[in-house]
Z-matrix of the N, CA and C atoms (Angstrom, degrees):
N
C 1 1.458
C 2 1.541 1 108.75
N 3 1.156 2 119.39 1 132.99
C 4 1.638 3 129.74 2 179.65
C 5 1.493 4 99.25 3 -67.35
N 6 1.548 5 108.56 4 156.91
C 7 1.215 6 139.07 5 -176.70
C 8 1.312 7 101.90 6 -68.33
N 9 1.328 8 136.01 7 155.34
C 10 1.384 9 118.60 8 153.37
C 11 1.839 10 99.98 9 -63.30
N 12 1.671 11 100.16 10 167.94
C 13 1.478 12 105.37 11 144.69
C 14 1.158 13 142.54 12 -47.25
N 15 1.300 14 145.99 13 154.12
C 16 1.274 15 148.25 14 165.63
C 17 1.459 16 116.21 15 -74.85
N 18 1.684 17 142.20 16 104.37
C 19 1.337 18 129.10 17 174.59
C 20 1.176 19 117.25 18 -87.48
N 21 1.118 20 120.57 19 -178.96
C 22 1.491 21 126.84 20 -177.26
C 23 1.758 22 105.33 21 -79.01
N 24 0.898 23 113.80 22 -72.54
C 25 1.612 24 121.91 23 168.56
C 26 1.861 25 103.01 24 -17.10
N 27 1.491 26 96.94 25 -67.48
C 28 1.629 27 101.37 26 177.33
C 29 1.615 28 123.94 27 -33.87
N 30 1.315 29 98.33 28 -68.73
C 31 1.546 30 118.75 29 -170.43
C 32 1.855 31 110.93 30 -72.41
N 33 1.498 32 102.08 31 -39.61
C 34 2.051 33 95.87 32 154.48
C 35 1.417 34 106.84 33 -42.98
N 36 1.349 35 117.31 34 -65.40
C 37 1.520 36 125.85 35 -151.47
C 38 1.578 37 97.69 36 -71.38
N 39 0.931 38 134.46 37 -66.07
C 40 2.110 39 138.42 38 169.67
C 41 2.012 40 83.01 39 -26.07
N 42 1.967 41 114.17 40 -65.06
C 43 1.516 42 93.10 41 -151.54
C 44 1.962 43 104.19 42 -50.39
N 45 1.154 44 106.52 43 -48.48
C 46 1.546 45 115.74 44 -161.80
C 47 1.390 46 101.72 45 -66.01
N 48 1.260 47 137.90 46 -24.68
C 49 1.236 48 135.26 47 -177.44
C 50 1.529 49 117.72 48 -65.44
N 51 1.961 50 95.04 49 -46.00
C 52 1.540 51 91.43 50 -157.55
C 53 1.620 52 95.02 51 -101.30
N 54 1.517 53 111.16 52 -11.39
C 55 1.517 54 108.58 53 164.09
C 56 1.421 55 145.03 54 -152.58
N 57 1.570 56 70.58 55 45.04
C 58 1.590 57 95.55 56 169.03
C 59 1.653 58 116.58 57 68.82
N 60 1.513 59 110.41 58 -5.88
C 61 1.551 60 118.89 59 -147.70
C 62 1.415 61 90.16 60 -136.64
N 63 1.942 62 110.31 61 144.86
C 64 1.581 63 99.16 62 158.11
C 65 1.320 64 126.58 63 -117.02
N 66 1.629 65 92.02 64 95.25
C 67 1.618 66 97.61 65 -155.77
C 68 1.601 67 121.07 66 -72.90
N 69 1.557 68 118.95 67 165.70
C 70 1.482 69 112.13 68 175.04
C 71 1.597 70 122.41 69 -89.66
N 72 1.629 71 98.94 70 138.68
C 73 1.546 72 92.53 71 -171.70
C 74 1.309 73 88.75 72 -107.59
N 75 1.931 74 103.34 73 148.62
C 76 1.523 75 104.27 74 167.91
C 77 1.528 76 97.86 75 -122.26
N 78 1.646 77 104.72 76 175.07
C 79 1.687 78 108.11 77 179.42
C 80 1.449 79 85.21 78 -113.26
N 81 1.327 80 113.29 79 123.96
C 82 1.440 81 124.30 80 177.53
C 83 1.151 82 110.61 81 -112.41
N 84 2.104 83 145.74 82 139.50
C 85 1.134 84 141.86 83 -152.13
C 86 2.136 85 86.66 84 -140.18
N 87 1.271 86 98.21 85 113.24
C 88 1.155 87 103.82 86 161.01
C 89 1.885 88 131.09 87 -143.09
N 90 1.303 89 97.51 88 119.20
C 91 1.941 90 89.52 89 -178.05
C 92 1.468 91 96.65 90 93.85
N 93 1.539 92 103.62 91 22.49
C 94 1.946 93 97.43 92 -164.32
C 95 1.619 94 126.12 93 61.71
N 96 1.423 95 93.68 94 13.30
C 97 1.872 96 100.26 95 -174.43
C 98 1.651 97 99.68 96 -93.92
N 99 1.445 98 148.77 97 146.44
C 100 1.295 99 138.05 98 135.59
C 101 1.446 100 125.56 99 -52.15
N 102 1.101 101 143.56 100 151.08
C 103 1.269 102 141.30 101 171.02
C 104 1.849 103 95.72 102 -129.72
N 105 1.052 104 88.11 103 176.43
C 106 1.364 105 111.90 104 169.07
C 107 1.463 106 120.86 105 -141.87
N 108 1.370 107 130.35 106 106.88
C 109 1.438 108 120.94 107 -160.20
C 110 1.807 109 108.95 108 -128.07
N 111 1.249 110 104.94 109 135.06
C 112 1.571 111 109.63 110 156.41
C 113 0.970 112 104.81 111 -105.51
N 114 1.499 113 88.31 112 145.17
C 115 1.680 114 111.40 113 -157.80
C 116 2.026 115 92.79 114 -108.01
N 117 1.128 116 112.52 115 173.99
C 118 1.159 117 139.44 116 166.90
C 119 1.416 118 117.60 117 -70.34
N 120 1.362 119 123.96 118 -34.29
C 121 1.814 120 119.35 119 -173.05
C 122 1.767 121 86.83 120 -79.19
N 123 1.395 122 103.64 121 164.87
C 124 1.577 123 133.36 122 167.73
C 125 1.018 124 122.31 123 -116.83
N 126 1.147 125 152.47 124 134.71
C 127 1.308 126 151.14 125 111.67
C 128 1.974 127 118.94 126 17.57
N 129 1.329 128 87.57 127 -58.74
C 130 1.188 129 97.07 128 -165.08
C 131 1.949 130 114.36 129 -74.61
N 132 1.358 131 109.29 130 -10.07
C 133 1.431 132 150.86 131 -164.34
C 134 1.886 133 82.77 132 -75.96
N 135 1.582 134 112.27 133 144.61
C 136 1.257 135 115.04 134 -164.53
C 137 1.635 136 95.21 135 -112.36
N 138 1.481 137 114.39 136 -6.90
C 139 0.976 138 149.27 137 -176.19
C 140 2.116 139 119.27 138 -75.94
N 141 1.846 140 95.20 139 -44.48
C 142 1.287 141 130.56 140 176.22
C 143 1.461 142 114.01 141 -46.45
N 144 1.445 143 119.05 142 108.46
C 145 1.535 144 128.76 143 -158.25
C 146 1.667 145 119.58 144 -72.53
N 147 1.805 146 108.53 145 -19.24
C 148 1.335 147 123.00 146 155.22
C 149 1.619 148 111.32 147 -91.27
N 150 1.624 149 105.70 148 159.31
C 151 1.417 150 131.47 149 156.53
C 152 1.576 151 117.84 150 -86.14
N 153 1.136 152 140.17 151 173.06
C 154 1.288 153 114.68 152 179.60
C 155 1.404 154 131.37 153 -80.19
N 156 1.433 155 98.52 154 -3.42
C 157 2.054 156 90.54 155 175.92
C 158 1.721 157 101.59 156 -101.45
N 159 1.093 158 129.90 157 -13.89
C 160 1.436 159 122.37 158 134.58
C 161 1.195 160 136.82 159 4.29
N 162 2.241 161 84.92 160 -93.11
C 163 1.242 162 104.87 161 175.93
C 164 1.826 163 119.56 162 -64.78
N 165 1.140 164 94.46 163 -22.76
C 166 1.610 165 92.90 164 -167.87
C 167 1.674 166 91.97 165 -69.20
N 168 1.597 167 124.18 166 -70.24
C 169 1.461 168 90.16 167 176.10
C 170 1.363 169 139.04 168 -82.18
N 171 1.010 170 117.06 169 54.77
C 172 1.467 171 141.20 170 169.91
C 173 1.351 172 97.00 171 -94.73
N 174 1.408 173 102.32 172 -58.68
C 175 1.647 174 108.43 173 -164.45
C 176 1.914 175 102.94 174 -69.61
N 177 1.295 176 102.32 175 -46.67
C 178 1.699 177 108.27 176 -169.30
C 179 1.977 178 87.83 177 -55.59
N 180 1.446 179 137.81 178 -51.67
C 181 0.988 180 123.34 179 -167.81
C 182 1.806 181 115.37 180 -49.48
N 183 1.395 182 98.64 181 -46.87
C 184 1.843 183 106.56 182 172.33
C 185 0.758 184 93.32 183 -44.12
N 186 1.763 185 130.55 184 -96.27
C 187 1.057 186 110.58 185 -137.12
C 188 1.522 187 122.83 186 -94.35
N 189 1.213 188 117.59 187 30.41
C 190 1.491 189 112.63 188 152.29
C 191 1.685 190 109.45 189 -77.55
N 192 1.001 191 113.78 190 -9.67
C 193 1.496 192 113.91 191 176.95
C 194 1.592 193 116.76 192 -82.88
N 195 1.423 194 111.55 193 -31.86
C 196 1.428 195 138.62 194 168.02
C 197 1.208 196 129.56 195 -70.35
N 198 1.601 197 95.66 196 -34.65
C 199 1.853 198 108.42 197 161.04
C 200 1.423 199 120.22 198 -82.84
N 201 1.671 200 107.33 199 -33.86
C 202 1.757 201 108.10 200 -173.03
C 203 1.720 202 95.82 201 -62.93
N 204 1.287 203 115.04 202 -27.61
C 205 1.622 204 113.15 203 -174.24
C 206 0.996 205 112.67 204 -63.81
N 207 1.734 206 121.43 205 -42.87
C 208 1.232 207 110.46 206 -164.21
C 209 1.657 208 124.87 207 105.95
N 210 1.740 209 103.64 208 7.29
C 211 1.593 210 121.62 209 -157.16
C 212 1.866 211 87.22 210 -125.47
N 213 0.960 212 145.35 211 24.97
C 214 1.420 213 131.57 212 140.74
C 215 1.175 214 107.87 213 -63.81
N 216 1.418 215 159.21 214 -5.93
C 217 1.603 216 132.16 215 161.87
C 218 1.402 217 99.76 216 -75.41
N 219 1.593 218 117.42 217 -34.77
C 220 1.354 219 115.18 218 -172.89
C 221 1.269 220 128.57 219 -82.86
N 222 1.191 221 138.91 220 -22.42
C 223 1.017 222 144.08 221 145.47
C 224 1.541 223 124.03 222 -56.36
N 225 1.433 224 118.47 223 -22.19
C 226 1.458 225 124.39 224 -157.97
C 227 1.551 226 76.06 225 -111.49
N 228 0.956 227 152.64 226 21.39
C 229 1.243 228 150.44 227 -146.62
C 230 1.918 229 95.73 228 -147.96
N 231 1.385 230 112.65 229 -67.22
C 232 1.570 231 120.14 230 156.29
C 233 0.894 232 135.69 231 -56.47
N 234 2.033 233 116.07 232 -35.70
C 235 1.541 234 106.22 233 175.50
C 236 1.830 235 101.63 234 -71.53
N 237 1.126 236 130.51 235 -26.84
C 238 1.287 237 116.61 236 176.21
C 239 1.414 238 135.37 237 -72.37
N 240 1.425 239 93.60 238 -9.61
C 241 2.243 240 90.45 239 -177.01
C 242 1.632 241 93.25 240 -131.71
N 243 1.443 242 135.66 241 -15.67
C 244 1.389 243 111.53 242 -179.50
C 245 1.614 244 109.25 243 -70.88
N 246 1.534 245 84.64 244 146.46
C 247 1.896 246 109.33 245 -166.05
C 248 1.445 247 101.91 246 -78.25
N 249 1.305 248 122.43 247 -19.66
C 250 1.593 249 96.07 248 -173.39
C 251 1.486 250 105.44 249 -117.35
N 252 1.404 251 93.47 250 166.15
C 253 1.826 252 115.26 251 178.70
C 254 1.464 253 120.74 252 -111.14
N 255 1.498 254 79.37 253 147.72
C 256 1.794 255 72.72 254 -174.43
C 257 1.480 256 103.50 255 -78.74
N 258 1.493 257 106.98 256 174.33
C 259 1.608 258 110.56 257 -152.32
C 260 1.545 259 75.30 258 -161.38
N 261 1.603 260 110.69 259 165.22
C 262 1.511 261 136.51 260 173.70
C 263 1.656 262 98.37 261 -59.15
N 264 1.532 263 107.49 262 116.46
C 265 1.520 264 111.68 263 176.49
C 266 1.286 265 115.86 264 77.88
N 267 1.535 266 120.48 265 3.25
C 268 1.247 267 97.39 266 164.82
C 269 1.840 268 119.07 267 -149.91
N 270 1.336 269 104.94 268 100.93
C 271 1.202 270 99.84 269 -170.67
C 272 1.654 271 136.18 270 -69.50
N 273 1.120 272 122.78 271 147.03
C 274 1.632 273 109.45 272 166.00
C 275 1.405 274 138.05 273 -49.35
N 276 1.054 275 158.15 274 109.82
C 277 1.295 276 147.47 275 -159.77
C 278 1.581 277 109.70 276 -126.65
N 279 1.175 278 115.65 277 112.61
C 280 1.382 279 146.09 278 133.44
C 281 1.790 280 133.82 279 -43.08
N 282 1.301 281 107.48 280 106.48
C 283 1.693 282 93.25 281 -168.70
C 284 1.683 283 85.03 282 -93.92
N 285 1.548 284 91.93 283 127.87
C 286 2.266 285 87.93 284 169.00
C 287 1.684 286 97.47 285 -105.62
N 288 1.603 287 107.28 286 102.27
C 289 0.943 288 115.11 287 141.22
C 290 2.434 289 151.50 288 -106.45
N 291 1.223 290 86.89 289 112.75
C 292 1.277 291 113.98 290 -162.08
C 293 1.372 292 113.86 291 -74.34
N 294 1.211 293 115.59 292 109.04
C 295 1.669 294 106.38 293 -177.12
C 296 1.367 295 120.83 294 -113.92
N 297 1.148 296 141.42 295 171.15
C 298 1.556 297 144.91 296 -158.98
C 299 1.519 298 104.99 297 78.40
N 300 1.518 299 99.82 298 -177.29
C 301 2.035 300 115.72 299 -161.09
C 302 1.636 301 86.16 300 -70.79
N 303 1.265 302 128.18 301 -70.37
C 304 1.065 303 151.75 302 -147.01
C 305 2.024 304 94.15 303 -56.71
N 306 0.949 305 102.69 304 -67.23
C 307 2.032 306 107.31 305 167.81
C 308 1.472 307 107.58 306 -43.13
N 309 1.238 308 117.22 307 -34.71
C 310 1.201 309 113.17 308 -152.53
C 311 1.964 310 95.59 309 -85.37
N 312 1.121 311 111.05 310 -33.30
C 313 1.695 312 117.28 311 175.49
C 314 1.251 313 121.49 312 -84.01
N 315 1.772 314 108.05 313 -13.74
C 316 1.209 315 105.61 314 169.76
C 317 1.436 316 112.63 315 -87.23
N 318 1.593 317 128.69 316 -19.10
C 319 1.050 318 134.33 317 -157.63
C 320 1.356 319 100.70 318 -79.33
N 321 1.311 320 113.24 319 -45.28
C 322 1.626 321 129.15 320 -175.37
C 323 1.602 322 121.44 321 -74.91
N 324 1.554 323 106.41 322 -8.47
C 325 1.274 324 131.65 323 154.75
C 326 1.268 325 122.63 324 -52.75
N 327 1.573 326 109.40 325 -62.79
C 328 1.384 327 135.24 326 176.23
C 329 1.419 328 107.30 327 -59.67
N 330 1.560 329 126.43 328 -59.16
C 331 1.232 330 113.13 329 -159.23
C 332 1.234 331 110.12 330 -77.72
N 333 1.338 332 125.45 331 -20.99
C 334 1.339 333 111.81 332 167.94
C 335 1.921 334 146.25 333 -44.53
């Protein structure tokens, strides 16, 4: 049985929970691989280049990319037990790998 999706509400509340912070996630494409990365800036940062309805669809854009895959158990699965934090310069990285026909056209979707 599939995971539910990942919402926006959800994945704010996991960022602030597990670090206090509501950090920015980007979908990063390298080597033709997807990643999935939290980044180091916050939300909460006065510094932070979105306002919050921005960020919120910033975030709803990720993870519709994360849901069309099929990787919200997995990710919701990593943002909860990986040990490290992001810090200035160094982001978290997530490999999203997607398997079956259907991953495989969405993947090639994305990297384009």
């Amino acid at each position: 049985m599939p995971e539910p999706p990942l919402s926006i509400d959800e994945v704010m509340a996991c960022l602030r929970q597990r670090w206090r912070a509501t950090y920015d996630l980007q979908l990063v494409v390298r080597r033709r691989r997807l990643y999935l990365q939290v980044m180091w800036a916050y939300l909460e940062q006065q510094s932070f280049p979105m306002d919050l309805e921005a960020y919120r669809q910033h975030l709803g854009e990720v993870l519709d990319v994360v849901n069309r895959l099929g990787l919200a158990g997995e990710v919701r699965q990593w943002m909860g037990s990986t040990r490290d934090k992001p810090r200035l310069g160094k982001a978290l990285s997530l490999p999203l790998e997607a398997t079956g026909p259907e991953a495989e056209t969405l993947i090639k979707e994305f990297l384009v």
